[in-house]
PDB file as gemmi writes it, atoms N, CA and C in Angstrom:
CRYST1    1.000    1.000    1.000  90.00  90.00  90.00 P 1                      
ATOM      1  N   UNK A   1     -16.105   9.443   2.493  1.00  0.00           N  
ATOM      2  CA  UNK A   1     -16.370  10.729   1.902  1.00  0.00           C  
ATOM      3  C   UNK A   1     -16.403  10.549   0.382  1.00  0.00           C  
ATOM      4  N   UNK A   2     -17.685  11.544  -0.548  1.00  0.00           N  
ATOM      5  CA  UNK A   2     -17.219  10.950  -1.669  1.00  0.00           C  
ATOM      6  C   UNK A   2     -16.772  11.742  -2.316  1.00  0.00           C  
ATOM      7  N   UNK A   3     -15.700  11.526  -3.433  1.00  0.00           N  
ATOM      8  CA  UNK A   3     -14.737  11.799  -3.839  1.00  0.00           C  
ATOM      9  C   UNK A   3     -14.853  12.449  -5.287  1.00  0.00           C  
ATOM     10  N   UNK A   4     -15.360  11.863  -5.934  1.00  0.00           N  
ATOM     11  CA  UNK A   4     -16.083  11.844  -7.277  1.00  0.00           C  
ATOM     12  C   UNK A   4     -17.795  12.143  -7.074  1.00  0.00           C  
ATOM     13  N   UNK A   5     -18.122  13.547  -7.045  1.00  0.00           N  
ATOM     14  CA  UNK A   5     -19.477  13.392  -6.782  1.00  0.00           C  
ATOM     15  C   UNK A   5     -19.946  12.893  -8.677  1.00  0.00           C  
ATOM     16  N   UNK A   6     -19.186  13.236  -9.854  1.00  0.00           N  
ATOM     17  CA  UNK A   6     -20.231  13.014 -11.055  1.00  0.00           C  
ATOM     18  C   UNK A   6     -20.442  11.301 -10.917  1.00  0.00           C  
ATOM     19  N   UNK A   7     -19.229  10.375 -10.715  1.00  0.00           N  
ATOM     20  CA  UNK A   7     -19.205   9.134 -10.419  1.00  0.00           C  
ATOM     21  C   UNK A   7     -19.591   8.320  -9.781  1.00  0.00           C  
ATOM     22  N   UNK A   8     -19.880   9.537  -8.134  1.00  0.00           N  
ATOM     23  CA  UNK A   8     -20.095   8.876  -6.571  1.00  0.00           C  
ATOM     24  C   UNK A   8     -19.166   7.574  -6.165  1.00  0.00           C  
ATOM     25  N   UNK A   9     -18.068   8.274  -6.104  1.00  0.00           N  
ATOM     26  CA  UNK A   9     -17.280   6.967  -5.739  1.00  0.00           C  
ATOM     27  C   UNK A   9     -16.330   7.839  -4.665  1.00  0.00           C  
ATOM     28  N   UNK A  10     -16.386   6.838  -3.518  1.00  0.00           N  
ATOM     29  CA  UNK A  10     -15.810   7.554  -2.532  1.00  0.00           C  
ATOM     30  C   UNK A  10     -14.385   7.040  -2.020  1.00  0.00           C  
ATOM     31  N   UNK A  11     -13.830   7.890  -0.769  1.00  0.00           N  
ATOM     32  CA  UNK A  11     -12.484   7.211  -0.610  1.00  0.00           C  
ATOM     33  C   UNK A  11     -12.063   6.470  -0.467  1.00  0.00           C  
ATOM     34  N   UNK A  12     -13.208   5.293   0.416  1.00  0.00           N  
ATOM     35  CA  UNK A  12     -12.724   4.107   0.560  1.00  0.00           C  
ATOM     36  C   UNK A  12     -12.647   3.032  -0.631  1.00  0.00           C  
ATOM     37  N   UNK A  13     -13.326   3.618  -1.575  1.00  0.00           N  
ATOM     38  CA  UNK A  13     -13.337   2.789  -2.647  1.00  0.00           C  
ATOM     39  C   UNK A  13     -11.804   2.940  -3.883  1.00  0.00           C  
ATOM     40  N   UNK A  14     -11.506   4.276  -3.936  1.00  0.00           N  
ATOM     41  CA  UNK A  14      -9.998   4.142  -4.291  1.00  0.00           C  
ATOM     42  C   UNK A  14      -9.122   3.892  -3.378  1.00  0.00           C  
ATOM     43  N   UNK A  15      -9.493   3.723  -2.334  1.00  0.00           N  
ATOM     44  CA  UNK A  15      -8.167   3.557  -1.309  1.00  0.00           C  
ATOM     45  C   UNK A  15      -8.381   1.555  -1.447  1.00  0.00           C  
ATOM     46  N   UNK A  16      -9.610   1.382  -1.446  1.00  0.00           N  
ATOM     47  CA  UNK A  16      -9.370  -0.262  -1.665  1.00  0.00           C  
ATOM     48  C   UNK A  16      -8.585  -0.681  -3.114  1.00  0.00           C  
ATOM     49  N   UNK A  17      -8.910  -0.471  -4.039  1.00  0.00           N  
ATOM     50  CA  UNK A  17      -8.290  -0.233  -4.807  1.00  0.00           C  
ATOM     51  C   UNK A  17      -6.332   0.484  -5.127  1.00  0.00           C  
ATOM     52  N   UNK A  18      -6.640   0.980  -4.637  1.00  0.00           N  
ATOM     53  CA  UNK A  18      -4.668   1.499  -4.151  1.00  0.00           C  
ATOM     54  C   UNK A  18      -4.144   0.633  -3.430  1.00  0.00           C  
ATOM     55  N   UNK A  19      -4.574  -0.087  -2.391  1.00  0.00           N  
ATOM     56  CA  UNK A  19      -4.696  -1.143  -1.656  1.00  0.00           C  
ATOM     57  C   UNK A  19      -4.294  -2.475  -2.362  1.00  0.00           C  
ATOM     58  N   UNK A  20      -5.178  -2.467  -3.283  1.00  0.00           N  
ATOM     59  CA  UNK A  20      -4.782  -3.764  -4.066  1.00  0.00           C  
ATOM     60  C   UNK A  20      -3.681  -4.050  -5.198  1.00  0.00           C  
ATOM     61  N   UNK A  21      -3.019  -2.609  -5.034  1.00  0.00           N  
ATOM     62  CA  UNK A  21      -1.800  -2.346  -6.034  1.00  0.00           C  
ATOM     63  C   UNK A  21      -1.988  -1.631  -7.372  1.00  0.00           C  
ATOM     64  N   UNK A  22      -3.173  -0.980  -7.935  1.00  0.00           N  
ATOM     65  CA  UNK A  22      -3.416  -0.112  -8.620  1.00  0.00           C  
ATOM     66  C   UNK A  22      -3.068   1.127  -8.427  1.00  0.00           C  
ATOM     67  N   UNK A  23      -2.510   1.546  -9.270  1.00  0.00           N  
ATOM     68  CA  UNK A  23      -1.961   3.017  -9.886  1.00  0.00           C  
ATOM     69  C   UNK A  23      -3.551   3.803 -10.116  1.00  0.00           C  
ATOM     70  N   UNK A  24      -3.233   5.418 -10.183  1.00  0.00           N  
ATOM     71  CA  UNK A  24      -3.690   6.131 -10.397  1.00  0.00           C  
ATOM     72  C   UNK A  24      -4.499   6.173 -11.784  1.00  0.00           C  
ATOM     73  N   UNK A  25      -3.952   5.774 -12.144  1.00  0.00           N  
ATOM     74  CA  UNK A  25      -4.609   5.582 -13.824  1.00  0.00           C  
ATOM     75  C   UNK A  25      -5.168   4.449 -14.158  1.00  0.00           C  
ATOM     76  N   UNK A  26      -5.321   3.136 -13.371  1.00  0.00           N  
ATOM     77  CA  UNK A  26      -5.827   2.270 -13.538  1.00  0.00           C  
ATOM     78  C   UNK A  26      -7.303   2.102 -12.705  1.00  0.00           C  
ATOM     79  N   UNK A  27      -6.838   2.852 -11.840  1.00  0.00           N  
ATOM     80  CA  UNK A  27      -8.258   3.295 -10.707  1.00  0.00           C  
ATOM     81  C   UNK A  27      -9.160   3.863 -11.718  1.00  0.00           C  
ATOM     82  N   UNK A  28      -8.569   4.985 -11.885  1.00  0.00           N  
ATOM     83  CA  UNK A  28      -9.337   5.792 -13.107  1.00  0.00           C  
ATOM     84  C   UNK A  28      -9.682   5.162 -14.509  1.00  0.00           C  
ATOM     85  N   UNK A  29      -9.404   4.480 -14.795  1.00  0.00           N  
ATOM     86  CA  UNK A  29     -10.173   3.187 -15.922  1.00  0.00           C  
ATOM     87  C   UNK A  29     -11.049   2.371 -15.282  1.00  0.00           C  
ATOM     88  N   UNK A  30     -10.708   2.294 -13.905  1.00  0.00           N  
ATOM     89  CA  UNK A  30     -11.787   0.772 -13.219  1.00  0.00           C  
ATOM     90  C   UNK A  30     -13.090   1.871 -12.665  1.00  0.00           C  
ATOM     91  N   UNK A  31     -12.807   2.588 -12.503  1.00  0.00           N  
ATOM     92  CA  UNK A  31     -13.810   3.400 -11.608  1.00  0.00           C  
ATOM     93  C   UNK A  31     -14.657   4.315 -12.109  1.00  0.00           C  
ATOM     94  N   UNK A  32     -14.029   4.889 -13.203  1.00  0.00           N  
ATOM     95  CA  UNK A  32     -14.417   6.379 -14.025  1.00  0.00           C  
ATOM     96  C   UNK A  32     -14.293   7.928 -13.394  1.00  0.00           C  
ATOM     97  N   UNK A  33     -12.759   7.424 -12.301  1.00  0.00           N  
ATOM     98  CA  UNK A  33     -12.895   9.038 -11.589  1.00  0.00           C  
ATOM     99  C   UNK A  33     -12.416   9.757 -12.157  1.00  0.00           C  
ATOM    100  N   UNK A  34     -12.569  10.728 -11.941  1.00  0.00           N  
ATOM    101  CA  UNK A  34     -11.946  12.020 -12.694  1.00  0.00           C  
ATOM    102  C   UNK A  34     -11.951  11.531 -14.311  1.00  0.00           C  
ATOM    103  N   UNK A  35     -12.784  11.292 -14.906  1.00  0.00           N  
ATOM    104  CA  UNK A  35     -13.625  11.453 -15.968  1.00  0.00           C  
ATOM    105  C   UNK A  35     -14.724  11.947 -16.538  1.00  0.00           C  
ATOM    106  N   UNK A  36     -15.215  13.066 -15.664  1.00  0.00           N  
ATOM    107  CA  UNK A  36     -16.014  13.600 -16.140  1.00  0.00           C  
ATOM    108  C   UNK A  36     -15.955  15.106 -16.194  1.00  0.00           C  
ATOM    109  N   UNK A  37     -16.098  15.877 -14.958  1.00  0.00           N  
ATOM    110  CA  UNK A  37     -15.519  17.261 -15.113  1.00  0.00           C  
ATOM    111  C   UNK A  37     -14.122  17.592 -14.637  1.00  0.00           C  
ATOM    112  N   UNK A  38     -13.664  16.180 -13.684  1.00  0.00           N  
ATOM    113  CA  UNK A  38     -12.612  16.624 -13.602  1.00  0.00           C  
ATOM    114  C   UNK A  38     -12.082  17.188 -12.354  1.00  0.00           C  
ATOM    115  N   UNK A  39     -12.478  17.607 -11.755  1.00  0.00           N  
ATOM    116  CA  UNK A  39     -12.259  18.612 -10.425  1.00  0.00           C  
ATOM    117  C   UNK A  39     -11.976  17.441  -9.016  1.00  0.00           C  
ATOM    118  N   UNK A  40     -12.082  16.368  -9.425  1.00  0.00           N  
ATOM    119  CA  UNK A  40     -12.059  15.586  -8.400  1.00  0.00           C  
ATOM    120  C   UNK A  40     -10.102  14.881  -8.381  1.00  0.00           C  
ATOM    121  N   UNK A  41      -9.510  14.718  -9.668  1.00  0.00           N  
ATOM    122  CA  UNK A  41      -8.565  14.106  -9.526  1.00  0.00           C  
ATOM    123  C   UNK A  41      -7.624  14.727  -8.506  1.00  0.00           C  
ATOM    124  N   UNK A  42      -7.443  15.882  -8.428  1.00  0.00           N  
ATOM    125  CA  UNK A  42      -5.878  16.112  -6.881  1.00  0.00           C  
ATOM    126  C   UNK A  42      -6.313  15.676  -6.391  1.00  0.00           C  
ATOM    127  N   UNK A  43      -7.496  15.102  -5.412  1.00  0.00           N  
ATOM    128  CA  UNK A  43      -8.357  14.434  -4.314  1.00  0.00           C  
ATOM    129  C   UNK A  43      -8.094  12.977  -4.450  1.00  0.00           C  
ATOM    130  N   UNK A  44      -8.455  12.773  -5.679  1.00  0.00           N  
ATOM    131  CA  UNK A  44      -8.162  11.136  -6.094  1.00  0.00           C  
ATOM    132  C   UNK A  44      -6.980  10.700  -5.933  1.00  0.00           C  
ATOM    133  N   UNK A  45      -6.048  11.738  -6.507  1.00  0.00           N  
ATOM    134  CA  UNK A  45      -4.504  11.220  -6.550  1.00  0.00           C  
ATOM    135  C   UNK A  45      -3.793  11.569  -5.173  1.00  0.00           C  
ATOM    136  N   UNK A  46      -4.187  12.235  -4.179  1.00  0.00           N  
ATOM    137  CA  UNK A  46      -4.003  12.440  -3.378  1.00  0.00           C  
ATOM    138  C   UNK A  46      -4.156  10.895  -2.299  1.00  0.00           C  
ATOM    139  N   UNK A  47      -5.171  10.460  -2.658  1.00  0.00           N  
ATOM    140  CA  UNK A  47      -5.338   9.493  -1.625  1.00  0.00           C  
ATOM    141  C   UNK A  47      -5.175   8.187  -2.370  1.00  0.00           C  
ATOM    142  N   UNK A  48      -4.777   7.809  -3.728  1.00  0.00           N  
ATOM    143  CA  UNK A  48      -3.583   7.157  -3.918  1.00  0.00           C  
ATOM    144  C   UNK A  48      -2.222   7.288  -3.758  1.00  0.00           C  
ATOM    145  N   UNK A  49      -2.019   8.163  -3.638  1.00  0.00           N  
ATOM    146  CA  UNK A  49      -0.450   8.136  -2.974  1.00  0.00           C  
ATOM    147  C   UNK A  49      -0.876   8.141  -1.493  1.00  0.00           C  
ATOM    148  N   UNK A  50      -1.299   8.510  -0.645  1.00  0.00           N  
ATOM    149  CA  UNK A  50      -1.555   8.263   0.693  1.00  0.00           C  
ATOM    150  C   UNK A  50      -1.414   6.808   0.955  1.00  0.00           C  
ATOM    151  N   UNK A  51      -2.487   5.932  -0.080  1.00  0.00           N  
ATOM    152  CA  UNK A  51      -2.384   4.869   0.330  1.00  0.00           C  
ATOM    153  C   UNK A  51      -1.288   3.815  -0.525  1.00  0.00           C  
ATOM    154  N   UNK A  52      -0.506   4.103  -1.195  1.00  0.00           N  
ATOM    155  CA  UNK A  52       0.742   3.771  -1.813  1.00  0.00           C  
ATOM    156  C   UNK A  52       1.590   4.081  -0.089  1.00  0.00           C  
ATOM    157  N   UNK A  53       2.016   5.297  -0.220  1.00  0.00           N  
ATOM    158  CA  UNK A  53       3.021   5.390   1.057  1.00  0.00           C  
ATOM    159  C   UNK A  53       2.748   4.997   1.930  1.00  0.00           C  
ATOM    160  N   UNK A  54       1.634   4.554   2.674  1.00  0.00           N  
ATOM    161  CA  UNK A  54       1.745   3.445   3.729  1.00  0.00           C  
ATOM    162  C   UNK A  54       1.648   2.045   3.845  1.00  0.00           C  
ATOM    163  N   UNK A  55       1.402   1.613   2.820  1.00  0.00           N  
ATOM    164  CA  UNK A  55       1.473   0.306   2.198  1.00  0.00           C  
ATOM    165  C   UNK A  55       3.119  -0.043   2.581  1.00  0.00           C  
ATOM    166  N   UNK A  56       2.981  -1.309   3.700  1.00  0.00           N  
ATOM    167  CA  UNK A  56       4.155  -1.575   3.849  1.00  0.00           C  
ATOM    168  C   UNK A  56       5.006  -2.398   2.895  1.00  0.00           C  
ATOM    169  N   UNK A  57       6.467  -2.074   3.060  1.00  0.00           N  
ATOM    170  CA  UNK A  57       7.257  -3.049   1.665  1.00  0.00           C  
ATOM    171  C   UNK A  57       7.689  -4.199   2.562  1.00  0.00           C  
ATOM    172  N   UNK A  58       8.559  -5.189   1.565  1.00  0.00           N  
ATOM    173  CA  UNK A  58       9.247  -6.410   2.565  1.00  0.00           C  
ATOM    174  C   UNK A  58      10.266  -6.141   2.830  1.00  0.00           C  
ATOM    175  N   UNK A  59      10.631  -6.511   3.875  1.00  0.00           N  
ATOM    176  CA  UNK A  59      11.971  -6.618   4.467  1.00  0.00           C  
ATOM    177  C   UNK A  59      12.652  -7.269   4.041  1.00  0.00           C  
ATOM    178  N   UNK A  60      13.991  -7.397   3.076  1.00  0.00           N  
ATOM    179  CA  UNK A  60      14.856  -8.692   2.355  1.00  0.00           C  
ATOM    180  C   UNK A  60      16.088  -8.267   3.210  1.00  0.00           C  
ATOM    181  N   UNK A  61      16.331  -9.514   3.728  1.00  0.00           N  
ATOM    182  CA  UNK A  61      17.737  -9.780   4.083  1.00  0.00           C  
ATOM    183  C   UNK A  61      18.422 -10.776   3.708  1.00  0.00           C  
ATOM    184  N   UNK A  62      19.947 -10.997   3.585  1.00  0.00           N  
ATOM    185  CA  UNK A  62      20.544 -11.916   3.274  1.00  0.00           C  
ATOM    186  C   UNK A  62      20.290 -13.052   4.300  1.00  0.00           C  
ATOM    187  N   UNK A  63      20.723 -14.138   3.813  1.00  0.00           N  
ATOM    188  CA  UNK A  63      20.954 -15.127   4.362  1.00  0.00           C  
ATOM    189  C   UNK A  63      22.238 -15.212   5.427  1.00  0.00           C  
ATOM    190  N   UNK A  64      23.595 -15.083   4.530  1.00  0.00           N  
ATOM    191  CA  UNK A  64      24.718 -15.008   4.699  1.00  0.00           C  
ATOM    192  C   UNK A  64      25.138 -13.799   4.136  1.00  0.00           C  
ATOM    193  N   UNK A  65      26.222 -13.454   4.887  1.00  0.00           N  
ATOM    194  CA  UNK A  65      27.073 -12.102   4.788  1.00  0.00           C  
ATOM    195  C   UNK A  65      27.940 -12.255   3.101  1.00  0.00           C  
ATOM    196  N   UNK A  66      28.180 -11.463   2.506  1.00  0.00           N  
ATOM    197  CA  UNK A  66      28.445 -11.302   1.347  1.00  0.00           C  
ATOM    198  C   UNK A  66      29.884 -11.089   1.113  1.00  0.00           C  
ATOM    199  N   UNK A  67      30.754 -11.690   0.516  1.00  0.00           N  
ATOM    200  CA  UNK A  67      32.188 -11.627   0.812  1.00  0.00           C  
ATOM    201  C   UNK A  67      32.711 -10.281  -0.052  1.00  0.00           C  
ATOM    202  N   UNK A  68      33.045  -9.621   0.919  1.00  0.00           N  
ATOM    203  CA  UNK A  68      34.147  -8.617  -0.314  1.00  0.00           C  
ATOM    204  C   UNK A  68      34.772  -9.040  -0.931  1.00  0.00           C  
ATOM    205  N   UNK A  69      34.893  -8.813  -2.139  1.00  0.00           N  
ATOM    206  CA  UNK A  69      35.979  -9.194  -2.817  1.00  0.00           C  
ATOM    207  C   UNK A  69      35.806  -8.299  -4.507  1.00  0.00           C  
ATOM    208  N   UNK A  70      36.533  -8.494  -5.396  1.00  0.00           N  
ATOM    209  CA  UNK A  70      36.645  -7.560  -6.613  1.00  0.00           C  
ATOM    210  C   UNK A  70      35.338  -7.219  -7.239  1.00  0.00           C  
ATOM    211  N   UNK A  71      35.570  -6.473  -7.680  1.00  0.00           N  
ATOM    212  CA  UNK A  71      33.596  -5.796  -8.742  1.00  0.00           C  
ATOM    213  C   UNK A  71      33.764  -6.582  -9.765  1.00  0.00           C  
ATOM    214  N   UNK A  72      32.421  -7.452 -10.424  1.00  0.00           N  
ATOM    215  CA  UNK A  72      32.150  -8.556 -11.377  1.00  0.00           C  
ATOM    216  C   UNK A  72      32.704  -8.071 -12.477  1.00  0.00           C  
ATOM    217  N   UNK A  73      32.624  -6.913 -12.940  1.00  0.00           N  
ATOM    218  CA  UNK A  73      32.386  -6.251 -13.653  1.00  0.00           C  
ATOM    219  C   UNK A  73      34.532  -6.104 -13.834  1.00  0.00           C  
ATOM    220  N   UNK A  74      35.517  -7.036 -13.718  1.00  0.00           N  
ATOM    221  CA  UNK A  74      37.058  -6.712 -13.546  1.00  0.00           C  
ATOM    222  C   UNK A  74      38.207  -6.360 -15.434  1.00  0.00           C  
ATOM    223  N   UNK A  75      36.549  -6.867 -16.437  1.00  0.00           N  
ATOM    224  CA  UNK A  75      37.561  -6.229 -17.163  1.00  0.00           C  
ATOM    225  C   UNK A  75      38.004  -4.869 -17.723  1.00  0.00           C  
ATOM    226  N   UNK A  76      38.954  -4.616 -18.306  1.00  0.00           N  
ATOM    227  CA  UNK A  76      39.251  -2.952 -18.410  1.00  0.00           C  
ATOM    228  C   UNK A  76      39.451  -3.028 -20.081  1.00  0.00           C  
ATOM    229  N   UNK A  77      38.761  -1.776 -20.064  1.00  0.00           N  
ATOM    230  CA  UNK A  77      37.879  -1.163 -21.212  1.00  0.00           C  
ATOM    231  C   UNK A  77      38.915  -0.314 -21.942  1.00  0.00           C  
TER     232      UNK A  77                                                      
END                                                                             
């Protein structure tokens, strides 16, 4: 669908882009959306965050279990 009719740049093209780890504002420098009248960015930013929030993160786990013991942080102030 396109998104930017002054630009013609459509969703899949910021969503590839969001995809590749670009922000909203960098789309909009690479692309020229919502640079012209304007009426297109909630649409734009809309489906960068769409495709931000499903963009999966990594899973970090320890190796080994972490020993309790005192906060690094033991001197007093």
């Amino acid at each position: 669908m396109i998104i930017c009719v002054c630009r013609r740049i459509s969703d899949r093209e910021i969503a590839r882009h969001a995809h590749a780890g670009m922000g909203f504002d960098e789309i909009q420098f690479e692309l020229g959306v919502a640079t012209q009248c304007g009426r297109c960015e909630g649409c734009a930013r809309d489906v960068v965050a769409q495709c931000s929030a499903t963009r999966p993160s990594a899973n970090v786990s320890l190796a080994a279990p972490v020993a309790k013991g005192p906060s690094w942080n033991t001197l007093a102030l």
